[in-house]
C-alpha positions in Angstrom: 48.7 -10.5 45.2 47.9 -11.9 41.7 44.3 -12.0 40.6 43.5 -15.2 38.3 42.0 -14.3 35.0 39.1 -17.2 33.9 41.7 -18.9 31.6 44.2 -19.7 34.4 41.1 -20.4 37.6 41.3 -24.0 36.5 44.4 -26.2 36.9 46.8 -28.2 39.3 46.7 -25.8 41.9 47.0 -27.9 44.8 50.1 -29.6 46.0 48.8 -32.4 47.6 46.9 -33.6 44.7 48.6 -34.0 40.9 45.6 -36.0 39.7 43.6 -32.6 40.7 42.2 -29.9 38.8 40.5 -27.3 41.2 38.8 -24.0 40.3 40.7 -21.6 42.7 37.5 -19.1 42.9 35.4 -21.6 44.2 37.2 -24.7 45.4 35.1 -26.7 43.2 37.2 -29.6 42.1 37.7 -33.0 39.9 40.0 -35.7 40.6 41.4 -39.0 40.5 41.5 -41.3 43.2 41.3 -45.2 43.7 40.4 -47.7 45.8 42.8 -51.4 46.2 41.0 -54.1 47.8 43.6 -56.6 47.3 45.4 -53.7 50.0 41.9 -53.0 51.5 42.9 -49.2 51.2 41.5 -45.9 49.5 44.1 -43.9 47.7 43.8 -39.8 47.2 46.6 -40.2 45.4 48.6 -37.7 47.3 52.4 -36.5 45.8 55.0 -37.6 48.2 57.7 -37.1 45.2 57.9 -41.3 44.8 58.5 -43.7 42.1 54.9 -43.9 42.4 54.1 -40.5 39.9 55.8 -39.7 36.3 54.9 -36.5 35.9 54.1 -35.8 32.2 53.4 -33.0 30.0 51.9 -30.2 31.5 50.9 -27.0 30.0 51.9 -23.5 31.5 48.1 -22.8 31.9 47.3 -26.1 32.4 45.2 -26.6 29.3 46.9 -29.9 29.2 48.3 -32.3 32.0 49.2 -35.9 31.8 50.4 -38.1 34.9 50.9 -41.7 35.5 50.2 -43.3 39.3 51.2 -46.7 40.4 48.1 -48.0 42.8 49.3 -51.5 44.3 50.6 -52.7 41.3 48.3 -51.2 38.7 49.7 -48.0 36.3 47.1 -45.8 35.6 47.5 -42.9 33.0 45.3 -39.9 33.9 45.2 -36.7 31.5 43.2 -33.6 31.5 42.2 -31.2 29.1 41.1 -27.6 29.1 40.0 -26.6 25.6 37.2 -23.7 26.3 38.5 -22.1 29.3 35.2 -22.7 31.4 35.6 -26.7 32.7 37.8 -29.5 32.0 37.5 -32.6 30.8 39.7 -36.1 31.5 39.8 -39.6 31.2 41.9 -42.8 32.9 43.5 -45.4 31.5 45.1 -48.6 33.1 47.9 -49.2 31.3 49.1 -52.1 33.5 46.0 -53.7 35.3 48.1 -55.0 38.9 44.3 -56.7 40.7 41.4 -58.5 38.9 39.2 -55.8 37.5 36.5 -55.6 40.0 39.0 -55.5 43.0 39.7 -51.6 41.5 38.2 -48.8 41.7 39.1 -46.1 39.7 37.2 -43.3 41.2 36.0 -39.7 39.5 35.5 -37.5 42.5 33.9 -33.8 42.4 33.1 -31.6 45.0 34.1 -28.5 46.8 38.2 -29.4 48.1 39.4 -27.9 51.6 42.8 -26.4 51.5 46.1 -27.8 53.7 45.4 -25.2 56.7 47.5 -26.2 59.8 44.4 -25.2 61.8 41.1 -26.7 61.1 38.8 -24.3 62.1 40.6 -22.4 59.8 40.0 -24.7 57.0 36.6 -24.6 57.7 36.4 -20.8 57.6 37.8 -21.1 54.0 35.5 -23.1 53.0 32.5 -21.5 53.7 33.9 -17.6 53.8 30.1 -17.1 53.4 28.9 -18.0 50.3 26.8 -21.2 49.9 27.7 -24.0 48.5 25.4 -27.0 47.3 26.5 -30.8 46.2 24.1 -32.7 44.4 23.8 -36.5 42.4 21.7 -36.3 39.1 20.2 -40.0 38.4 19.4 -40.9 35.1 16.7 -43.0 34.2 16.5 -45.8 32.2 12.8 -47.7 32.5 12.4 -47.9 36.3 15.8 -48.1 36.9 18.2 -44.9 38.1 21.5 -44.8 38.3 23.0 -41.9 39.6 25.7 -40.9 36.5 25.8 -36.8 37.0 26.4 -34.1 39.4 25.4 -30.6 40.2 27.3 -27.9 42.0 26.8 -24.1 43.4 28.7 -21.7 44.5 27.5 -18.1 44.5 26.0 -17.9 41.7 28.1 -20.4 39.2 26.7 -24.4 38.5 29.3 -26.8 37.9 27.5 -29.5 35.9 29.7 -33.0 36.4 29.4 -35.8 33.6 30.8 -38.9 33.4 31.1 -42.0 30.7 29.1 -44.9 30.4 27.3 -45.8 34.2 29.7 -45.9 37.4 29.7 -49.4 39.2 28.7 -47.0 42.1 27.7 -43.1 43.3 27.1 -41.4 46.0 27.4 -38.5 47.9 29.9 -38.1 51.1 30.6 -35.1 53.9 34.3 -35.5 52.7 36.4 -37.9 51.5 36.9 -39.3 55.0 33.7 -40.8 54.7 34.5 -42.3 51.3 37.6 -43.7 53.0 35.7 -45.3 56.0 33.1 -46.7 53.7 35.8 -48.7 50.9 38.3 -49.2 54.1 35.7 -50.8 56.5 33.0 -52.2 54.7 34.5 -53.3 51.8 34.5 -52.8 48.0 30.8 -54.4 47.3 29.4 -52.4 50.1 26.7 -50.3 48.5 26.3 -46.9 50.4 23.5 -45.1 51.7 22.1 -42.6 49.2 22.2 -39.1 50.3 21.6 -36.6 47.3 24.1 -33.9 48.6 27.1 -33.8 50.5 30.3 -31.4 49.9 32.3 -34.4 47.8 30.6 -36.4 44.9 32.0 -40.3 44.0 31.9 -42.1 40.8 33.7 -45.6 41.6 34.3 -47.6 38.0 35.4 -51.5 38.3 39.3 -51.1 37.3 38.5 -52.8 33.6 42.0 -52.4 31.4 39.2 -52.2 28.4 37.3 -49.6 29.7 38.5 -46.2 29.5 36.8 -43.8 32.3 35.9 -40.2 30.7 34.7 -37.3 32.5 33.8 -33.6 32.0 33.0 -30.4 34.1 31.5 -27.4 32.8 30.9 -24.2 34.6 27.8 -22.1 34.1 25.5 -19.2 35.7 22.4 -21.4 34.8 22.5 -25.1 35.8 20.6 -26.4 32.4 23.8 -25.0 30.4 25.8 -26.0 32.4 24.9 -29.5 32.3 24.2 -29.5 28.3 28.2 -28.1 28.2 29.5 -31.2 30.1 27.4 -33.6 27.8 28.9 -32.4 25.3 32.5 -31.7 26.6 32.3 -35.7 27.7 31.2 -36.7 23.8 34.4 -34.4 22.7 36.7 -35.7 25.5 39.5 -37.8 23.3 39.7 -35.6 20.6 40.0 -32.3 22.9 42.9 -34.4 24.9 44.5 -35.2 21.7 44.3 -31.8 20.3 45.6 -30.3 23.7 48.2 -32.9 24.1 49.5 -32.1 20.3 49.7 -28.4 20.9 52.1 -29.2 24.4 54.2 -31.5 22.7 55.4 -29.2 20.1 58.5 -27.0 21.5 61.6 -28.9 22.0 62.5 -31.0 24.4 64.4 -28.8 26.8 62.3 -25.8 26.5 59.2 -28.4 27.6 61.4 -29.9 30.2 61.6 -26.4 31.9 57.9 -25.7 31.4 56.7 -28.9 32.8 58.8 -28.6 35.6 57.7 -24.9 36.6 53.9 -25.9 35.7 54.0 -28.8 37.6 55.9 -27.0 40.8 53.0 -23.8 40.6 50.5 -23.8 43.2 47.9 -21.8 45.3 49.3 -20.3 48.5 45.3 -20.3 50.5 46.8 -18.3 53.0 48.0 -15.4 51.3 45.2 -15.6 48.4 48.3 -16.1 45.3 49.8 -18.6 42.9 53.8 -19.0 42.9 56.1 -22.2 42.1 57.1 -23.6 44.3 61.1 -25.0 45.1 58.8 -28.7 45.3 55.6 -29.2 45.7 56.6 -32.9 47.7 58.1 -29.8 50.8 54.9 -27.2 51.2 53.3 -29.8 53.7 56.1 -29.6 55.9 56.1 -25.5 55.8 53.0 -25.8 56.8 51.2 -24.9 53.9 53.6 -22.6 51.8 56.8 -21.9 51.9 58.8 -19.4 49.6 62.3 -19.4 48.9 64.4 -16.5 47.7 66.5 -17.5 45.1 64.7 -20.7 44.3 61.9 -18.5 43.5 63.6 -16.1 41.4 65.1 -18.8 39.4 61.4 -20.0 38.8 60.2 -16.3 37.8 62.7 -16.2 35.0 62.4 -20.1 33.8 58.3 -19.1 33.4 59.5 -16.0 31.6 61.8 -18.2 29.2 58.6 -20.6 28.1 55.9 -17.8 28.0 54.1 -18.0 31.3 54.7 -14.1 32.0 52.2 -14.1 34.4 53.8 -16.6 36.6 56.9 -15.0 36.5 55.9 -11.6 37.3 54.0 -13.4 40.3 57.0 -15.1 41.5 58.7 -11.9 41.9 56.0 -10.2 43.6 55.8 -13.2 45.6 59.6 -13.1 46.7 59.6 -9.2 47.3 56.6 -8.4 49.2 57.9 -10.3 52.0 61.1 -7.4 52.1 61.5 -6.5 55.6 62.0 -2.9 56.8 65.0 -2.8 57.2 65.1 -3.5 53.3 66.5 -7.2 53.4 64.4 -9.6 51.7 64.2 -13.1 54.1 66.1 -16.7 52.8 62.6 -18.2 53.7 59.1 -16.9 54.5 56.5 -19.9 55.5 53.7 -20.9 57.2 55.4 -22.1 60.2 59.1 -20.3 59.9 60.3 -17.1 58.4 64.6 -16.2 58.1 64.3 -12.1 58.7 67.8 -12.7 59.9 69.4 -13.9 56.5 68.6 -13.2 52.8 69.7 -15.7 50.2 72.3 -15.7 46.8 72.0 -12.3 45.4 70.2 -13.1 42.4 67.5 -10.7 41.9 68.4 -8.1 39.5 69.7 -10.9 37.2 66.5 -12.6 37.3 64.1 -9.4 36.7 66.2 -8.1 33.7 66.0 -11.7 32.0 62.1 -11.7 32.8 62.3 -8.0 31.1 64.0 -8.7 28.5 62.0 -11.7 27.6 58.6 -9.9 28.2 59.4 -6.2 27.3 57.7 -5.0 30.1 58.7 -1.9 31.6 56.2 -1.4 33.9 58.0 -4.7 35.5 61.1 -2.6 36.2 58.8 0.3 37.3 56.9 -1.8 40.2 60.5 -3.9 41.4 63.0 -0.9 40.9 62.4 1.1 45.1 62.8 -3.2 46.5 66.0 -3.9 44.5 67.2 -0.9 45.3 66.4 -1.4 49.1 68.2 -5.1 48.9 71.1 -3.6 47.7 71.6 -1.1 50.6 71.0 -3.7 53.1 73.7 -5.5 51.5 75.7 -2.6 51.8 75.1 -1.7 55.4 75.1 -5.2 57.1 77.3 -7.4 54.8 80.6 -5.8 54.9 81.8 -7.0 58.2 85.8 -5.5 58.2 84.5 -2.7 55.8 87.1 -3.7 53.0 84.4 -3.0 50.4 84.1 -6.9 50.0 81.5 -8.7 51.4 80.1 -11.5 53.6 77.9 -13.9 54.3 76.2 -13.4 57.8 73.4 -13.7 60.1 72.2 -10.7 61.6 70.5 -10.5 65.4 67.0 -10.5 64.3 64.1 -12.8 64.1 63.4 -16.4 65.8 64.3 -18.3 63.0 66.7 -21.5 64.3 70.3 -21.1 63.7 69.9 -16.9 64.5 73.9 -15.2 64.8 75.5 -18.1 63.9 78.0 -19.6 61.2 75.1 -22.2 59.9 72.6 -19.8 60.1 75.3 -17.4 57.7 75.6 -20.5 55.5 72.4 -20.4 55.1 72.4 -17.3 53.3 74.0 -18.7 50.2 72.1 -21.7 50.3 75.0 -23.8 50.5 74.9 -25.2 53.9 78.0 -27.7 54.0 80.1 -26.4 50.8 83.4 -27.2 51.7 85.0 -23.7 50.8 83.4 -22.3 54.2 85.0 -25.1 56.3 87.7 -22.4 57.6 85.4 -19.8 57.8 84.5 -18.1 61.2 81.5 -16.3 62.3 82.1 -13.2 63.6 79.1 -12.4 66.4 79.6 -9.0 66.5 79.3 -8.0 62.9 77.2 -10.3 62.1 78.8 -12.0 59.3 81.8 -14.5 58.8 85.0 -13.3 58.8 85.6 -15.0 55.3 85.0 -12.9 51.7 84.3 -15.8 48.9 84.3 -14.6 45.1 81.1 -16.0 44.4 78.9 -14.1 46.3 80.9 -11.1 45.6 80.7 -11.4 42.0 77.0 -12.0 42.5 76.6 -8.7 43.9 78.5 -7.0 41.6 76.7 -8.1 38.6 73.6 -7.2 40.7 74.6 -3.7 40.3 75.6 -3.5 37.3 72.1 -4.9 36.2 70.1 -2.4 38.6 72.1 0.5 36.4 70.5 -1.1 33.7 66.9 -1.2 35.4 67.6 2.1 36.7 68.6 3.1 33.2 64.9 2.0 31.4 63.5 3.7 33.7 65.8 6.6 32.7 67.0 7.5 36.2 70.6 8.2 34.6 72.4 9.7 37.6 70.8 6.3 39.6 72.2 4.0 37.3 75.7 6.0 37.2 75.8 5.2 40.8 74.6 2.1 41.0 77.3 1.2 37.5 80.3 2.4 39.9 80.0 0.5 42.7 79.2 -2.5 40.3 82.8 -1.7 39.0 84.6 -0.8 41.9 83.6 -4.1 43.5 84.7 -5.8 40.4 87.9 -3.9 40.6 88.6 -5.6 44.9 87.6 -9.0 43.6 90.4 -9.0 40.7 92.7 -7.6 43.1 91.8 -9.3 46.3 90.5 -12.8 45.8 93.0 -14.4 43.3 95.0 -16.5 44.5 98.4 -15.9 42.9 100.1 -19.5 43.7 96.8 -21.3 42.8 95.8 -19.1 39.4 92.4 -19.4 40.4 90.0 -16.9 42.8 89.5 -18.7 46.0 87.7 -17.4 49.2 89.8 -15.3 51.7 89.7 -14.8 55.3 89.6 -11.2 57.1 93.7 -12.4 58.2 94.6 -12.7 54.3 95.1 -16.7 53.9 92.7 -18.3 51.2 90.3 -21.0 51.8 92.1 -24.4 51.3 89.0 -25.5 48.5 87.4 -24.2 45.7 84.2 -24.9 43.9 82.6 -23.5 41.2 82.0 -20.5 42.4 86.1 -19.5 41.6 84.5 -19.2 38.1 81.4 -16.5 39.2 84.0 -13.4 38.7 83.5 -14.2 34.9 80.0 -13.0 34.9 80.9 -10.0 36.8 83.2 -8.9 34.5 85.5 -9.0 37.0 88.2 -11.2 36.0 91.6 -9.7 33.6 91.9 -11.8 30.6 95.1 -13.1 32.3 92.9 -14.7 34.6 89.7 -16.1 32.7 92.7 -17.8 30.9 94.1 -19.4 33.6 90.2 -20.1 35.3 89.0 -21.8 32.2 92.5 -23.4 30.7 94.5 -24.6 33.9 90.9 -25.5 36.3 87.8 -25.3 34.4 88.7 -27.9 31.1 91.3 -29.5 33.8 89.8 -33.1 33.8 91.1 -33.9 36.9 89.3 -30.6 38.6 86.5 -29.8 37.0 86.1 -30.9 33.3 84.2 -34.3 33.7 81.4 -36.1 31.5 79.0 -35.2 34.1 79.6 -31.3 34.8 80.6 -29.3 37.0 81.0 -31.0 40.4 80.6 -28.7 43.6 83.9 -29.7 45.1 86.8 -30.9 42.3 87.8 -34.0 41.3 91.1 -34.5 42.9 89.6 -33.0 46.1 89.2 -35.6 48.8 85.9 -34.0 49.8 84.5 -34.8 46.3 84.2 -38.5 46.9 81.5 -37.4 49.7 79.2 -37.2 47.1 77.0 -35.5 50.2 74.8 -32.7 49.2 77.3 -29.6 48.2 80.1 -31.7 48.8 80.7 -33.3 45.8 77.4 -32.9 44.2 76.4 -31.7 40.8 74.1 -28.3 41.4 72.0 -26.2 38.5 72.8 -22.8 40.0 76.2 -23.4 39.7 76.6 -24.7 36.3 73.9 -21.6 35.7 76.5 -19.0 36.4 79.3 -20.2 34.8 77.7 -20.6 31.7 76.8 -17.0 31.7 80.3 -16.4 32.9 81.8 -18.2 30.1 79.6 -16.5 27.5 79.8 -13.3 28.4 84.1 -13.3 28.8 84.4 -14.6 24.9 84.5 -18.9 25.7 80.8 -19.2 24.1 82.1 -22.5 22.7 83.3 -24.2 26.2 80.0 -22.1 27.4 77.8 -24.9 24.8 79.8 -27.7 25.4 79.3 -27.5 29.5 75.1 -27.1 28.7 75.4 -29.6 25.9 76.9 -32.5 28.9 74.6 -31.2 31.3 71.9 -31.5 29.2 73.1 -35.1 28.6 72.7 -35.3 32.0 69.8 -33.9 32.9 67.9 -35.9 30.0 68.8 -39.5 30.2 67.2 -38.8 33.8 63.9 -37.4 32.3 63.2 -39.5 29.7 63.7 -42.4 31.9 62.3 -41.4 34.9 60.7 -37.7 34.9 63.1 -36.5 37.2 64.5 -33.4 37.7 66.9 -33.6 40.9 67.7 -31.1 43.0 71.5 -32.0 42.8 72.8 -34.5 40.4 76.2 -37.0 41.2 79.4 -36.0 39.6 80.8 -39.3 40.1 78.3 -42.1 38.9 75.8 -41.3 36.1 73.5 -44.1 38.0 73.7 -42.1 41.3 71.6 -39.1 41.0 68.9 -40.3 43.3 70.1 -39.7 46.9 68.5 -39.1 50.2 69.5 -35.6 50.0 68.2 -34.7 46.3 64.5 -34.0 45.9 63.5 -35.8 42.4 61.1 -32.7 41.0 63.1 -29.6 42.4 62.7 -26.3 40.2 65.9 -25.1 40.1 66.8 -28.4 38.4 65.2 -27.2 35.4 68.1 -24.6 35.2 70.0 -27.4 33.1 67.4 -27.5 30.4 67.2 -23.5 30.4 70.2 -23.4 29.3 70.2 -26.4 26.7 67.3 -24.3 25.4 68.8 -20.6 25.8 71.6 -22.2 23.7 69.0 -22.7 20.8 67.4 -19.1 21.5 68.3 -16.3 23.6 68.2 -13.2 24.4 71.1 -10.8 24.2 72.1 -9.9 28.2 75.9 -8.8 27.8 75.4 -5.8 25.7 75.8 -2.7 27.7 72.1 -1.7 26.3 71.0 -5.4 27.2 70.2 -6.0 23.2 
């Protein structure tokens, strides 16, 4: 469990809501909303990973965020500021007005937010969890007229003071925003509401005026007067602290803030289990009812924050991942709301991702708290993986859990992640052992490097004779994939089933025994010479597709059958650096950069899987449009600019 600090409590901690910052201690809220009445319908503005939002620059600690929402044909740029770390301040522009001003409402809400909770009553207990909290309208007077133009708030014993520019076209106080909804959606948009004075959700409705630019400010304080005289004056300072803030985010290059924006936008606040992590996409928590974790995607995201400076959030995502490890040392695929996957675990991918997060933070008591669960990962590996005990190992699906797909070959495919990958078409699931009767060199050259980094961990923490042990097997293993998984006729390393025949495909995974080390130089030759720069395989403008070119499956362009994916490319670029092909290494980041960017500037989209065919075809039913592990194409791009050093036996 990771405790927030002040600085972090405010930010865009809730999934449902980009155009939301939220005080995590208290629920207490601010956010954007609109009303259409050209489409008689209130908006909340709610991510459903459309062409509706552009995601924009957001800050690590979210001390700036910028969005733009489509509402009905009007495009509406909302930003945020932090500044002092106690309140926030924003504003709203229209930027294309799509409605004649007063059929708009932009609308400034503040109050006290309930969490997702699949159970009500639940949400209800969150709420309250018994402190009080009060919701109040301040009117302002001018002669005998008041207009009701500020807002009060308590919880415990914190005021959150709420200011907002020039006079609203309407306020009032509402039970939730239900009630707000009922009153635009039913009675219209001139409707004037009744005036209660508290409520647990506060409503500032402005006409949608492209001239007028709507300004607002919160400001938190143990004394209501302060509180209010901090907001005033945050809502005098509002432009110039959104210009300072936006300044200070828009200074590292391009893919370092592409991978920062992407992991800032994707962290949220798991209510359930009282923690922040990032998510895979905050468009899927809804459906896991509420939060969902997975493995790899997760570790992936630990090391990305690492990479831009947000070591808190990467030590949380590891925490996160780990403290779900079962007792029989396996750490699940998935842990959610609604489903957990005890049965499988996920790509071996930890101890790569905690030495890069070390190496990048320097922090040994990292490797202190993580070293007993990598170590227990590994010996479940050991013990459950190795089906034909060969010393190579499997994929599987052990007899344990509920999960769907339990002790069967989809439920082992879902152990890598790569659920229709061509390379397992062959492959058989073996019910007895648990495991498919199929050895691929990916995964095995995953593990290997796995412990050959836990020597390493195991090394800093000076546990010598651990890291001897840990160093041999790392080595032995490399030793069976050399010798076992090439593919003499092919020149290439190609997965092999328990009778000795090889799988008929490949994929990029062929390529992962170069960052285990585990490949002669006969063979990285012939890997990166005769398939890898092969144009007809592998070597295309748009890099490295997850089935080859000249392989009929390719032209499926169907999820891992065909399909462009940032883990992948991830690996072989380390592969390719750390066996002595550091130019072919930049070239493959450099195109998938290329990639990766014409999609962001354009759009804002990072994709879950990108098209190896059609530069114009990355959107797809089956590719989320703001996945993390996306991001994994402009870590590279920007680890190629500044690094640092992970092949040295002494990690630099």
């Amino acid at each position: 469990m990771s405790t927030l600090l002040p600085d972090r409590a405010w930010g865009t901690w809730d999934e449902r809501f980009p155009a939301c910052m939220i005080h995590i201690p208290s629920r207490f809220a601010v956010r954007v909303t609109a009303f259409s009445a050209t489409a008689g319908r209130y908006e909340e503005l709610a991510y459903d990973a459309s062409e509706r939002f552009r995601l924009g620059e957001h800050s690590s600690d979210s001390n700036f965020v910028s969005l733009e929402v489509r509402v009905h044909g009007s495009r509406l740029l909302i930003e945020f500021a932090k500044g002092a770390w106690s309140g926030v301040s924003g504003r709203v522009s229209i930027l294309e007005p799509g409605e004649m001003l007063f059929r708009l409402n932009v609308i400034i809400e503040a109050g006290f937010i309930a969490p997702f909770t699949a159970n009500p009553a639940e949400t209800r207990r969150l709420m309250v969890d018994g402190h009080t909290r009060e919701l109040s309208l301040v009117e302002r007077r001018a002669g005998d007229h008041r207009t009701p133009a500020a807002g009060l708030g308590r919880w415990r014993s914190q005021w959150f003071a709420v200011a907002v520019s020039e006079t609203p076209a309407l306020a009032a106080a509402y039970p939730d925003s239900a009630a707000l909804a009922a009153d635009l959606q039913t009675r219209g948009w001139l409707y004037r509401p009744q005036e209660p004075t508290t409520g647990e959700l506060l409503a500032f409705r402005f006409y949608g005026d492209p001239r007028q630019v709507v300004r607002f400010a919160v400001a938190q304080d143990a004394d209501p007067e302060p509180a209010a005289a901090a907001a005033a004056a945050r809502l005098q300072a509002v432009d110039e602290l959104i210009e300072v803030a936006r300044r200070e985010a828009t200074q590292p290059p391009e893919p370092a803030r592409a991978v920062r924006d992407v992991m800032a936008w994707n962290t949220i606040w798991d209510q359930s289990n009282a923690r922040p992590y990032t998510t895979a996409s905050r468009a899927w928590v809804a459906g896991f009812g509420g939060w969902g974790v997975w493995m790899s995607d997760t570790y992936y995201n630990a090391l990305m924050c690492a990479h831009v400076g947000d070591t808190f959030m990467a030590r949380a995502n590891l925490q996160t991942v780990l403290a779900a490890q079962q007792a029989a040392g396996n750490v699940p695929s998935l842990t959610a709301a609604d489903d957990e996957w005890v049965d499988r675990s996920q790509l071996p991918v930890v101890c790569y991702a905690v030495w890069r997060t070390y190496l990048k933070t320097g922090d040994r008591t990292l490797l202190a708290e993580l070293y007993p669960a990598l170590c227990r990962q590994l010996e479940w590996v050991r013990a459950n993986r190795d089906g034909n005990g060969n010393g190579l190992y499997e994929y599987g699906s052990s007899p344990v859990g509920r999960a769907q797909g339990v002790s069967t070959k989809q439920g082992a495919l879902n152990e890598p992640g790569m659920d229709n990958l061509a390379v397992f078409d062959q492959a058989r699931f073996n019910l007895r052992t648990g495991t498919l009767e199929f050895e691929e060199p990916g995964h095995n050259s995953l593990l290997a490097l796995e412990w050959e980094l836990l020597a390493r961990v195991a090394a800093a923490l000076g546990r010598d004779t651990e890291a001897n042990a840990h160093l041999r097997r790392s080595r032995e293993l490399a030793q069976l994939i050399s010798a076992q998984l090439w593919d003499p006729a092919r020149r290439v390393f190609a997965g092999r089933d328990w009778d000795g025949s090889f799988a008929a495909h490949i994929s990029p995974t062929s390529f992962f025994p170069l960052v285990a080390g585990a490949a002669t130089p006969e063979q990285a030759q012939a890997l990166v010479h005769e398939h890898l720069l092969n144009e007809s395989s592998f070597w295309g403008t748009l890099p490295l597709p997850s089935a080859p070119f000249d392989d009929p499956v390719n032209a499926d362009d169907s999820y891992w059958r065909g399909r462009i994916w940032a883990p992948m490319l991830l690996f072989v670029w380390e592969g390719l650096r750390r066996s002595g092909f550091a130019e072919v290494a930049s070239e493959m980041a450099a195109r998938a950069w290329r990639m990766f960017a014409d999609d962001w500037e354009h759009r804002r989209h990072c994709h879950e899987n990108y098209s190896s065919r059609d530069p114009d075809g990355h959107e797809a039913h089956d590719s989320d449009p703001f996945y993390s592990w996306g991001a994994l194409i402009a870590f590279m791009q920007a680890c190629e600019a500044r690094d640092v050093d992970l092949w040295t036996p002494t990690g630099g």
